[in-house]
LUMFIDO-464847 format. One record per residue (C-alpha): x, y, z; chain; residue in one letter; residue number from 1. Coordinates in steps of 0.2 Angstrom, whole numbers, always signed. Layout:
// residues N
> u;v;w;ch;aa;i
> X;Y;Z;A;a;NUM
...
//
This chain:
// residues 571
> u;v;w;ch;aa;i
> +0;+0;+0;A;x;1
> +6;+15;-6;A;x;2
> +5;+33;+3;A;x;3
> +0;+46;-8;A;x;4
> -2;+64;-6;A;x;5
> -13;+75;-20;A;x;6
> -16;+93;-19;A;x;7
> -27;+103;-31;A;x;8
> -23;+120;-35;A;x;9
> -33;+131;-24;A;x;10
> -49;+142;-34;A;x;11
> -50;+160;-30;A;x;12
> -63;+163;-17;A;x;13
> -71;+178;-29;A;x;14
> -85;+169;-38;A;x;15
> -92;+151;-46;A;x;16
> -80;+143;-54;A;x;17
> -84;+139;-72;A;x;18
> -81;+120;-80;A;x;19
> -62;+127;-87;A;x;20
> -57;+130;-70;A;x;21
> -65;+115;-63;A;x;22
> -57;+102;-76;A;x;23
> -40;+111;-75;A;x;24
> -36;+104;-58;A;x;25
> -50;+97;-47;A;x;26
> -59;+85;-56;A;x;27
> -43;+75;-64;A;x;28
> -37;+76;-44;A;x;29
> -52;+68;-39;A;x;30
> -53;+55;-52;A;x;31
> -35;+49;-48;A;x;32
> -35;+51;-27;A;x;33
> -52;+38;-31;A;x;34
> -44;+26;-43;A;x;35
> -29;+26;-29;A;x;36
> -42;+24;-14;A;x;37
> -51;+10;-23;A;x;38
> -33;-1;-26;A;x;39
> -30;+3;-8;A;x;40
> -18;+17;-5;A;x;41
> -18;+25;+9;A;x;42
> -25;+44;+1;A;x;43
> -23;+62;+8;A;x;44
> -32;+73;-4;A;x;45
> -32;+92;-2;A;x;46
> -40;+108;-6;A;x;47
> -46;+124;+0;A;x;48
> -52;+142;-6;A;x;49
> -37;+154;-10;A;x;50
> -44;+170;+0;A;x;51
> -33;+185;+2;A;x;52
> -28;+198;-10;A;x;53
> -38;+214;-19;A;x;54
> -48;+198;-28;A;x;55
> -59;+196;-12;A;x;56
> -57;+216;-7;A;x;57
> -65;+221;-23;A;x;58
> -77;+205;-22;A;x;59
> -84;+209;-6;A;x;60
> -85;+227;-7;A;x;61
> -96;+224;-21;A;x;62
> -107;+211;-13;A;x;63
> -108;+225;+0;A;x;64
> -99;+212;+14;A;x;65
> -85;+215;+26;A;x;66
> -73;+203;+17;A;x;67
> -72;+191;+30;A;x;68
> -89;+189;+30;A;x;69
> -89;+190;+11;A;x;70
> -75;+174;+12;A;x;71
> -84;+163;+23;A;x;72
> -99;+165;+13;A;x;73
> -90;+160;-3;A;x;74
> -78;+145;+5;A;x;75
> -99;+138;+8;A;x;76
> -103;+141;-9;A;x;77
> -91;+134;-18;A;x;78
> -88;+119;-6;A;x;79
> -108;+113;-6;A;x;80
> -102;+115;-27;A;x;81
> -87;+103;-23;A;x;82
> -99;+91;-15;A;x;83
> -110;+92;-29;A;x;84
> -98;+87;-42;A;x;85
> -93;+74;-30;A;x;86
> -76;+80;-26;A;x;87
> -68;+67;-13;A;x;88
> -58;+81;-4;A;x;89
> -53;+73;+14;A;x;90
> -51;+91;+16;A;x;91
> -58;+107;+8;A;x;92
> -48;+123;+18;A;x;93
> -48;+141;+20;A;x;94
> -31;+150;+16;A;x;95
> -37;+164;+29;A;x;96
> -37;+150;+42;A;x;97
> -25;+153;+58;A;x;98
> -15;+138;+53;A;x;99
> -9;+144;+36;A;x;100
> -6;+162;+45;A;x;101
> +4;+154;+58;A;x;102
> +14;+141;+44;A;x;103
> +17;+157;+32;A;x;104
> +24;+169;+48;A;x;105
> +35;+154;+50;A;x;106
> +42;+152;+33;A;x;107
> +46;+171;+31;A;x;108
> +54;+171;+47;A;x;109
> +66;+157;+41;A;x;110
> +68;+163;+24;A;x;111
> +74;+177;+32;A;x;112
> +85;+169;+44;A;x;113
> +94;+162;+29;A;x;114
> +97;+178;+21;A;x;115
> +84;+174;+7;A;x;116
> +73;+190;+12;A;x;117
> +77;+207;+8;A;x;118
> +70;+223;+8;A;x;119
> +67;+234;-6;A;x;120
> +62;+249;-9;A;x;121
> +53;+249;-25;A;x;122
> +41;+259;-35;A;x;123
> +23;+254;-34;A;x;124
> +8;+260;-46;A;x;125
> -5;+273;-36;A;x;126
> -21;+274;-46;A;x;127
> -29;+292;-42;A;x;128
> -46;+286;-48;A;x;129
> -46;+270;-37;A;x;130
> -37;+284;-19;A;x;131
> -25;+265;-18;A;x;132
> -9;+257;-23;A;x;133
> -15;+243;-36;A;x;134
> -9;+224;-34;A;x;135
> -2;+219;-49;A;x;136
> -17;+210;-56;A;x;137
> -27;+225;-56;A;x;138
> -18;+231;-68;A;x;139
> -19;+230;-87;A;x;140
> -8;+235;-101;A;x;141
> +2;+229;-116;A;x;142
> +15;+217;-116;A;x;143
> +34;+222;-116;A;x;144
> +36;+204;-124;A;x;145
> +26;+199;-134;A;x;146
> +12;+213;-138;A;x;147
> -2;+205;-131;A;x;148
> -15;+220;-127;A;x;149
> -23;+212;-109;A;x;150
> -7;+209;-101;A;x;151
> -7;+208;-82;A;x;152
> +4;+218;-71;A;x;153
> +10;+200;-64;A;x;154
> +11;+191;-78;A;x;155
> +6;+190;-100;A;x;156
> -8;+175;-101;A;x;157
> +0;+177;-118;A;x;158
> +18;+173;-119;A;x;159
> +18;+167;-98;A;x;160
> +33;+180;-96;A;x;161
> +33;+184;-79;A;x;162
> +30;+204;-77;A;x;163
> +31;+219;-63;A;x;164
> +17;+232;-66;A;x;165
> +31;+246;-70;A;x;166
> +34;+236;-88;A;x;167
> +17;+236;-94;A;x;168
> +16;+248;-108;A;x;169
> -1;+261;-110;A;x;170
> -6;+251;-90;A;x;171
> -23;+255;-84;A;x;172
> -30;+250;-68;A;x;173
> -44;+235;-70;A;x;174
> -55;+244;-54;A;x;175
> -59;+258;-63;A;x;176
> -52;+259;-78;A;x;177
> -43;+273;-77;A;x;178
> -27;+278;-83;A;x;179
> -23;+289;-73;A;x;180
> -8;+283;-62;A;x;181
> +8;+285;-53;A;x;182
> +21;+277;-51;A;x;183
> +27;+278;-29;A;x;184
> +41;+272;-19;A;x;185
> +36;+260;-5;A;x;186
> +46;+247;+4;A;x;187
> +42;+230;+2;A;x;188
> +50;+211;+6;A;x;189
> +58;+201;-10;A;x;190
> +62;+180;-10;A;x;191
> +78;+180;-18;A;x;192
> +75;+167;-29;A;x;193
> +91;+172;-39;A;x;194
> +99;+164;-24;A;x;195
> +88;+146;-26;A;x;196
> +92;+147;-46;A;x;197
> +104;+133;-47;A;x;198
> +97;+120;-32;A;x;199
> +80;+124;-42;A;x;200
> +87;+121;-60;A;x;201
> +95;+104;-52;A;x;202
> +78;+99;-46;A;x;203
> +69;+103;-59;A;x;204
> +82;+94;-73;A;x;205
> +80;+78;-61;A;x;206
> +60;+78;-65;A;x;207
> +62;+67;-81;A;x;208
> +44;+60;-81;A;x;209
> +32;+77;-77;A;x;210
> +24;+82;-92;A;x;211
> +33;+92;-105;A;x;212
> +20;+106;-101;A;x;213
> +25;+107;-84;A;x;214
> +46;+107;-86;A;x;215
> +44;+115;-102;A;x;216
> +35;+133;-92;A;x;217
> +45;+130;-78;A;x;218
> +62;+130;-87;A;x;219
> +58;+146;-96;A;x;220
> +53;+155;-82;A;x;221
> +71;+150;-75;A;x;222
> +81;+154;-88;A;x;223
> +70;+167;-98;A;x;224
> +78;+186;-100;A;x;225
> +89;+186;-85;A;x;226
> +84;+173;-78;A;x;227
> +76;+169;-61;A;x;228
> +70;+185;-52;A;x;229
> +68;+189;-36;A;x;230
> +50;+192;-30;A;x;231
> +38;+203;-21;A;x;232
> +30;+194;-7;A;x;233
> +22;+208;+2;A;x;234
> +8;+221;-3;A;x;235
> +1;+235;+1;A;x;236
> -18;+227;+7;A;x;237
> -26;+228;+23;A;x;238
> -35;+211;+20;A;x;239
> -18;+194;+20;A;x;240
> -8;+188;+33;A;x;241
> +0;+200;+42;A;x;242
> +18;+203;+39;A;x;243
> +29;+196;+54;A;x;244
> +45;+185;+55;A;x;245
> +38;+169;+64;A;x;246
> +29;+175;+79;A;x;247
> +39;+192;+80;A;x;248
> +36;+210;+72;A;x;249
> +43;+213;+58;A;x;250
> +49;+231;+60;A;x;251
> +44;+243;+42;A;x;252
> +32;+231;+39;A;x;253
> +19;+237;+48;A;x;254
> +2;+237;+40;A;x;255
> +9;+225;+25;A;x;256
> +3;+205;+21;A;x;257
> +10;+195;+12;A;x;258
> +7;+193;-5;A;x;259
> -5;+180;-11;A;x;260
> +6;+171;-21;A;x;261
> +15;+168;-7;A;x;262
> +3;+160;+7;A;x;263
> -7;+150;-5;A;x;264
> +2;+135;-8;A;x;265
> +8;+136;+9;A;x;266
> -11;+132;+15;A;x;267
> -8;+112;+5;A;x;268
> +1;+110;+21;A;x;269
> -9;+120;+33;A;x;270
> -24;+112;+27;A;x;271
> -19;+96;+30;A;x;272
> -17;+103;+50;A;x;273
> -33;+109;+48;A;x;274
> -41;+92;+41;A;x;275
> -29;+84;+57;A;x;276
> -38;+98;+70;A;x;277
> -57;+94;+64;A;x;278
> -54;+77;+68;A;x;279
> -47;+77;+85;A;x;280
> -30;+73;+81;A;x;281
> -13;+79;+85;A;x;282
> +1;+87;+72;A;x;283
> +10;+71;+72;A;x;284
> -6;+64;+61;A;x;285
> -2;+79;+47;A;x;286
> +18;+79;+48;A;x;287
> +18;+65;+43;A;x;288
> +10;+69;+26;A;x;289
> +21;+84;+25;A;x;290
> +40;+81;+35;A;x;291
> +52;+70;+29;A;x;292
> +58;+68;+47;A;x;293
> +40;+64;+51;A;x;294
> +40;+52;+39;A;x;295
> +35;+59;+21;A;x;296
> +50;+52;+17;A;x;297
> +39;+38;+8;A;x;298
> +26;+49;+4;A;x;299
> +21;+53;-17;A;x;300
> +16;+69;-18;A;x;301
> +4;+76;-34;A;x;302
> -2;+93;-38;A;x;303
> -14;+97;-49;A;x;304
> -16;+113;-59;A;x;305
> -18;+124;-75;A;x;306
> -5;+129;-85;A;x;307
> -5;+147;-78;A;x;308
> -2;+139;-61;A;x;309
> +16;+131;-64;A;x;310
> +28;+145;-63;A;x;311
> +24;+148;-43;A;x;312
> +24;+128;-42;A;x;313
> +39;+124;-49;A;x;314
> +51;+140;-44;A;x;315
> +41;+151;-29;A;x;316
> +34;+138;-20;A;x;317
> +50;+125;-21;A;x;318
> +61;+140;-16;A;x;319
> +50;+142;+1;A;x;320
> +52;+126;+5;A;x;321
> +70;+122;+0;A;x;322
> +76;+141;+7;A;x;323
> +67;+135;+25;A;x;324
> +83;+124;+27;A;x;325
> +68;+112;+37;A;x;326
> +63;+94;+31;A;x;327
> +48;+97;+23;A;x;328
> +40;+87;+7;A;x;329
> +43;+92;-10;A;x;330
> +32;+87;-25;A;x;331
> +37;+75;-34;A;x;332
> +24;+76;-48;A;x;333
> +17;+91;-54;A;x;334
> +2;+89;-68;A;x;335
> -2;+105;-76;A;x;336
> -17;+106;-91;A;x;337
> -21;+117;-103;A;x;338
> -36;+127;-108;A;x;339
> -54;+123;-110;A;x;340
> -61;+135;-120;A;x;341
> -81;+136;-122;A;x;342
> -89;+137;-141;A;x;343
> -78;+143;-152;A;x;344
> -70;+155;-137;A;x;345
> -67;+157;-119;A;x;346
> -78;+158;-102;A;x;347
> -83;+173;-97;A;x;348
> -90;+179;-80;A;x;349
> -94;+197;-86;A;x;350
> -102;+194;-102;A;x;351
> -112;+176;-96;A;x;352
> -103;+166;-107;A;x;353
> -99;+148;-102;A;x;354
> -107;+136;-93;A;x;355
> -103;+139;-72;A;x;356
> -102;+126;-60;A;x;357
> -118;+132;-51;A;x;358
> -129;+130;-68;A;x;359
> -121;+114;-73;A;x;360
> -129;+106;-59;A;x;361
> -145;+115;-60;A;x;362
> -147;+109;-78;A;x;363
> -138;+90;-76;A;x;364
> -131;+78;-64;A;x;365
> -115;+80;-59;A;x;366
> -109;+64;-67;A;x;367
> -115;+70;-86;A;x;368
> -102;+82;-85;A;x;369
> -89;+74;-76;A;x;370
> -89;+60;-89;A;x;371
> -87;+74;-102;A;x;372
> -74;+81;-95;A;x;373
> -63;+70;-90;A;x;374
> -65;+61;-109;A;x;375
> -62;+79;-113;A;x;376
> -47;+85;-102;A;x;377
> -34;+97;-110;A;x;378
> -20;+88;-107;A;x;379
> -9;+89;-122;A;x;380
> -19;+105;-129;A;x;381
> -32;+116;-126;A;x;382
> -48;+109;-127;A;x;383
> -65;+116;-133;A;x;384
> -84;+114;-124;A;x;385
> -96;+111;-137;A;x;386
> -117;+107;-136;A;x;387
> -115;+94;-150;A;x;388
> -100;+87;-144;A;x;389
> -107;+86;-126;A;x;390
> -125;+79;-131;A;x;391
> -117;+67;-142;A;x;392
> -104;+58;-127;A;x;393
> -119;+59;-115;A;x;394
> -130;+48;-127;A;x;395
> -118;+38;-133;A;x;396
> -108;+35;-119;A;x;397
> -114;+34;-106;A;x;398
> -136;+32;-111;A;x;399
> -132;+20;-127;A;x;400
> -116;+12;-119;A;x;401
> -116;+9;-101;A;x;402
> -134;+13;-98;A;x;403
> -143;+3;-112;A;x;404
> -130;-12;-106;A;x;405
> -138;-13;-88;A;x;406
> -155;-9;-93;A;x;407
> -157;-23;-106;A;x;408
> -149;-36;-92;A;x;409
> -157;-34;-78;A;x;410
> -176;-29;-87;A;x;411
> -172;-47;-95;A;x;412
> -168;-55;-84;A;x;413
> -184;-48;-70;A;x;414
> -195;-55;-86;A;x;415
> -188;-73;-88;A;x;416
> -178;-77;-72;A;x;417
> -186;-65;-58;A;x;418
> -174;-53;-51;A;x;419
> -161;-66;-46;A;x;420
> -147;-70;-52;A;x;421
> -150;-86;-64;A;x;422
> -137;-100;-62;A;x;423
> -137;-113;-80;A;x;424
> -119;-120;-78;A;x;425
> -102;-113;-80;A;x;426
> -94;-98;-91;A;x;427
> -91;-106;-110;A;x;428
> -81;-100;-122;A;x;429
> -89;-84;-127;A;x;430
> -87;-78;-109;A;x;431
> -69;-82;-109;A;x;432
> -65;-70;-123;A;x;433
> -77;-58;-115;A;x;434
> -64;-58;-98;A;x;435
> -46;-60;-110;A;x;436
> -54;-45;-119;A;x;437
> -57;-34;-101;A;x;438
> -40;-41;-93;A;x;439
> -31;-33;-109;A;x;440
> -39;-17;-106;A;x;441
> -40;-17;-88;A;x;442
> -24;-16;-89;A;x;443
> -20;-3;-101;A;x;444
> -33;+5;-91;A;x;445
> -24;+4;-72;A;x;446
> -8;+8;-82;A;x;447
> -16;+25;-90;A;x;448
> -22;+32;-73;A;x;449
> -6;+26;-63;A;x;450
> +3;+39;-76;A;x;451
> -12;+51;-77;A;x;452
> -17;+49;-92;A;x;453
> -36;+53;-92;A;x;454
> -41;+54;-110;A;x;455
> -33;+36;-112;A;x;456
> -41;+28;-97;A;x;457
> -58;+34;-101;A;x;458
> -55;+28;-118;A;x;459
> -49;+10;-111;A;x;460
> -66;+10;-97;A;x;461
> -77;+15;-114;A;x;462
> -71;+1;-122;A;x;463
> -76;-12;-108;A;x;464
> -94;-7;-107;A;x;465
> -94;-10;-126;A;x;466
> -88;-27;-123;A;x;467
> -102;-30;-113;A;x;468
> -113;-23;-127;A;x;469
> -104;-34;-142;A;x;470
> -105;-52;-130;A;x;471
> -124;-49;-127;A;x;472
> -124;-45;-147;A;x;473
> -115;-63;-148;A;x;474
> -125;-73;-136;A;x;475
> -142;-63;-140;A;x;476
> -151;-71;-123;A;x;477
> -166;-66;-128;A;x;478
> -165;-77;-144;A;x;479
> -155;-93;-133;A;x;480
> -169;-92;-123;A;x;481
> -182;-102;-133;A;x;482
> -171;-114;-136;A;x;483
> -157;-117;-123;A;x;484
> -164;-109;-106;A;x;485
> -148;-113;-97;A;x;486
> -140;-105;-110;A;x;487
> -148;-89;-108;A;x;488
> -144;-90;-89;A;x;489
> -127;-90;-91;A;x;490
> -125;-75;-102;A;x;491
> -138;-66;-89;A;x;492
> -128;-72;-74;A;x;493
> -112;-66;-83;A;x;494
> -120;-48;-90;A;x;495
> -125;-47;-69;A;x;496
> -108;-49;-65;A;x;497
> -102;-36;-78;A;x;498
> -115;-25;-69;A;x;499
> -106;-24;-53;A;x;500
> -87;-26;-63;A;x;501
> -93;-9;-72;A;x;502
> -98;-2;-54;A;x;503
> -81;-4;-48;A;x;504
> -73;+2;-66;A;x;505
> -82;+17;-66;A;x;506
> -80;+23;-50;A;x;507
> -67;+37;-51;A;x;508
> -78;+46;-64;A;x;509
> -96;+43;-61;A;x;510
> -98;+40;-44;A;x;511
> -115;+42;-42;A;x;512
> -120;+29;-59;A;x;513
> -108;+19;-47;A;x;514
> -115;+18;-33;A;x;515
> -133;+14;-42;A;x;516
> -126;-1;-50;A;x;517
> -120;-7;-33;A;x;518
> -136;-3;-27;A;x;519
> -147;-12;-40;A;x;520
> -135;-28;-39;A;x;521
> -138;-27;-20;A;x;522
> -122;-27;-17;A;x;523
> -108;-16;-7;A;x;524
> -94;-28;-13;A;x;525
> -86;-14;-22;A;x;526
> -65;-25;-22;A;x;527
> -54;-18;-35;A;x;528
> -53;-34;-46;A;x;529
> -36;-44;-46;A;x;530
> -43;-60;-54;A;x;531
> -56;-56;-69;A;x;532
> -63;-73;-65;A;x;533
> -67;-71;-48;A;x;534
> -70;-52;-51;A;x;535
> -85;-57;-63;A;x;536
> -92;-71;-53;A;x;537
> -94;-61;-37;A;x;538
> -115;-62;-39;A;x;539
> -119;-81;-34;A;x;540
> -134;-87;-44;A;x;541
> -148;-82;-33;A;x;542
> -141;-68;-26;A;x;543
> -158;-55;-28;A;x;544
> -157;-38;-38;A;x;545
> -167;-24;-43;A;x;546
> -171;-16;-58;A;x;547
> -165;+0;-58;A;x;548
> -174;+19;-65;A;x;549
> -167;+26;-80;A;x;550
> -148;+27;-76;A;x;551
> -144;+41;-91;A;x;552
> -158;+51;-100;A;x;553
> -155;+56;-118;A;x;554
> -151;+76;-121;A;x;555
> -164;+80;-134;A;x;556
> -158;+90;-150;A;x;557
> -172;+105;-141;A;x;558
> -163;+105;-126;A;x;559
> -147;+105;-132;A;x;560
> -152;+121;-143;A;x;561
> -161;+130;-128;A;x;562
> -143;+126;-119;A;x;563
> -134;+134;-132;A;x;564
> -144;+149;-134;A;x;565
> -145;+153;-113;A;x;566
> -126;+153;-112;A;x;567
> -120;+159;-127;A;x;568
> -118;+177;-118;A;x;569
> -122;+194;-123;A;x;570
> -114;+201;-139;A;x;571
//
């Protein structure tokens, strides 16, 4: 049994996620920390809402909330969202939590203890309109780069050439809009990253299997231009952890927090304290997820995260935790995505465009679309959300496929045998190709998620529910059955069994299909298989059924158009 550790980049507490962000890190987390459960690895699977910075000022002021009123309200939201998408989290944190405050004042205060802090004074954009100095994403300009029209004063979405504020070229703040700006000194805390580079290009070199979308953003953020830059990790906000070196004061720092970028990843670990505190336990149960001398040592640790999210993953975060000088758990896998772009363009909150997570599952169940998805995932490239394309894997997958497959079995079955399994002899020959066929591809199928490889394993777990399909096509009970009863018995006996086998199979990504097969087959046993035989020979003839309710309904070409229509946007 394995130990492994998988975190999920953390969403922004300002607003419903839309489906883009939702398959960019959390779903795929959750479809591999279930596949990893279910072959009975010990799992720690971790999340939480990213809350400081102007994201959540401006969003509460809006909402009209004190923002710490306005956070709690949100963490709610979107954690009854990642319930309803049956995310598996064994914890779903708060970044604003005293544990991440504690945890972040202590990295500062040993980063600085190691001469990886320093103070700079530094010029700052002011935005008269706005009466406040602006955070780097809330400014807007041209790119230095590449030319790209929308760059943030962090970073060019574009090119993913990491910027200060100052280089935009004709900035604007995204508050207001206004131009009207000045640039003022102020005196602020850098990482000196510069002083990591060469431990970080050593790591980074000796990660030979992550993805080449992963190393490939990492490596040119460490070598691009100059090289690795030093960074800001303080702001000018009133609403962050406040700036201290451990548990002291932090003297010119007064009325400062940290920035964002900074405290975020360090809630993976305080999260996992917080999952440790909620259920009784002392910090020897989440060291030993997180310090080697705690015993991570044998820990795997995964991340999970859009493409935009790897630069602080692979250089800021790392250089935290190396420039701590303290044992504590480095990734050893980062899997970053691309893009899912909606109809021909991308989501957009302002404009209505997109399907968000809080209408998905008004309009669907939550395992229609995380079978879309996760066939759909942007692993290699950016991928696109279409009507047609979404209606079309619904009722062919998973309503013609999987639940055509378990309706024609057991309504069959209730008509000529009763709802009990029917004995009529052993597995013949057709059934033996049936299992050589599904140990091929459960193989291929265990191998695709071990690497995460979504697209292929859902591709391999398709093809087993058609070979269900193509043996009843072979055996045609319903024909057998005049003839040869015993026959037709042992096809239905064997279809029940694939039942149950598909139950297990599907688990990772349609949980809830999942657990209604179990449910119909009467039966909790839900056992990785091991040994296809015995795998598909767990329901005894006798052992009682029901007949299950519709399991997929068919999208209809008018709904799909009335879809299309309400979330195409204004124009």
């Amino acid at each position: 049994m394995a130990r492994i550790l998988i975190t999920s980049a953390i969403p922004y507490i300002n607003g419903i996620k839309h489906l883009g962000n939702l398959v960019g890190s959390q779903l795929p987390a959750d479809a591999y920390a279930r596949f990893m459960r279910a072959r009975c690895n010990e799992v720690m699977f971790i999340c939480a809402t990213d809350e400081h910075g102007t994201p959540a000022e401006l969003a509460a002021a809006k909402a009209g909330q004190p923002v710490a009123e306005y956070c709690a309200a949100m963490w709610q939201v979107q954690k009854d969202l990642s319930d309803g998408f049956r995310l598996s989290f064994d914890h779903f944190g708060r970044s604003s939590s005293l544990r991440n405050r504690a945890l972040t004042q202590h990295f500062a205060g040993r980063l600085a203890d190691a001469g990886l802090i320093r103070e700079v004074s530094e010029k700052q954009v002011y935005s008269h309109a706005d009466g406040r100095f602006l955070p780097d994403r809330y400014i807007e300009g041209t790119c230095p780069n590449c030319g790209y029209d929308r760059a943030r004063g962090d970073q060019c979405e574009n090119c993913t050439k990491q910027l200060d504020p100052t280089d935009l070229l004709n900035p604007h703040s995204t508050i207001s809009g206004s131009t009207d700006l000045e640039v003022r000194e102020t005196k602020h805390l850098h990482l000196r990253q510069s002083a990591m580079r060469d431990k970080l290009s050593t790591w980074i070199e000796s990660k030979t299997d992550w993805p080449i979308l992963t190393t490939s953003i990492a490596k040119k953020w460490l070598n691009d231009g100059d090289g690795l830059q030093d960074r800001g990790i303080t702001r000018d906000l009133d609403w962050g952890v406040p700036v201290k070196r451990g548990d002291q004061e932090w003297p010119g720092m007064e009325g400062k927090v940290f920035y964002v970028w900074f405290d975020a990843p360090i809630e993976y670990i305080a999260a996992t304290a917080e999952w440790a505190d909620a259920n009784g336990l002392d910090d020897s149960a989440w060291q030993r997820w997180w310090r080697t001398d705690m015993g991570a040592d044998d820990v795997r640790y995964l991340q999970f995260m859009g493409k935009d999210n790897v630069p602080f993953h692979t250089l800021s975060f790392p250089a935290t935790i190396m420039g701590s000088g303290e044992p504590w758990k480095l990734v050893d896998y980062i899997k970053s995505f691309n893009y899912l772009n909606y109809d021909g363009g991308q989501f957009s909150t302002s404009l209505g465009r997109g399907v968000f997570m809080d209408q998905a599952l008004s309009i669907l169940p939550a395992d229609y679309w995380r079978w879309w998805l996760l066939t759909h995932v942007p692993e290699n490239s950016d991928s696109e959300f279409t009507w047609e394309n979404f209606q079309a894997s619904v009722n062919k997958d998973l309503a013609d496929v999987l639940g055509n497959f378990v309706s024609r079995v057991t309504k069959f079955c209730r008509s000529k045998f009763g709802e009990v399994v029917p004995d009529g002899g052993a597995y013949g020959a057709a059934e033996q190709a049936v299992m050589a066929e599904i140990a091929t591809r459960l193989a291929a199928y265990e191998t695709h998620m071990e690497l995460i490889e979504i697209r292929k394993a859902t591709a391999e777990l398709r093809a087993i529910w058609v070979a269900g399909n193509e043996y009843l096509q072979v055996t045609q009970p319903w024909a057998t059955f005049k003839t040869n009863p015993e026959a037709a018995a042992v096809t239905v006996r064997f279809a029940l069994n694939l039942i149950r086998f598909y139950a297990v199979l599907s688990q990772p990504f349609i949980p809830d299909a999942s657990a209604d097969m179990l449910s119909a087959m009467q039966t909790d046993d839900d056992a990785w298989p091991t040994d296809i035989n015995a795998a598909l020979s767990a329901l005894p003839a006798g052992h009682a059924f029901t007949v299950p309710e519709v399991m997929f309904a068919k999208i209809t070409d008018e709904a799909r158009e009335e879809m299309a229509t309400r979330f195409a946007g204004k124009r």
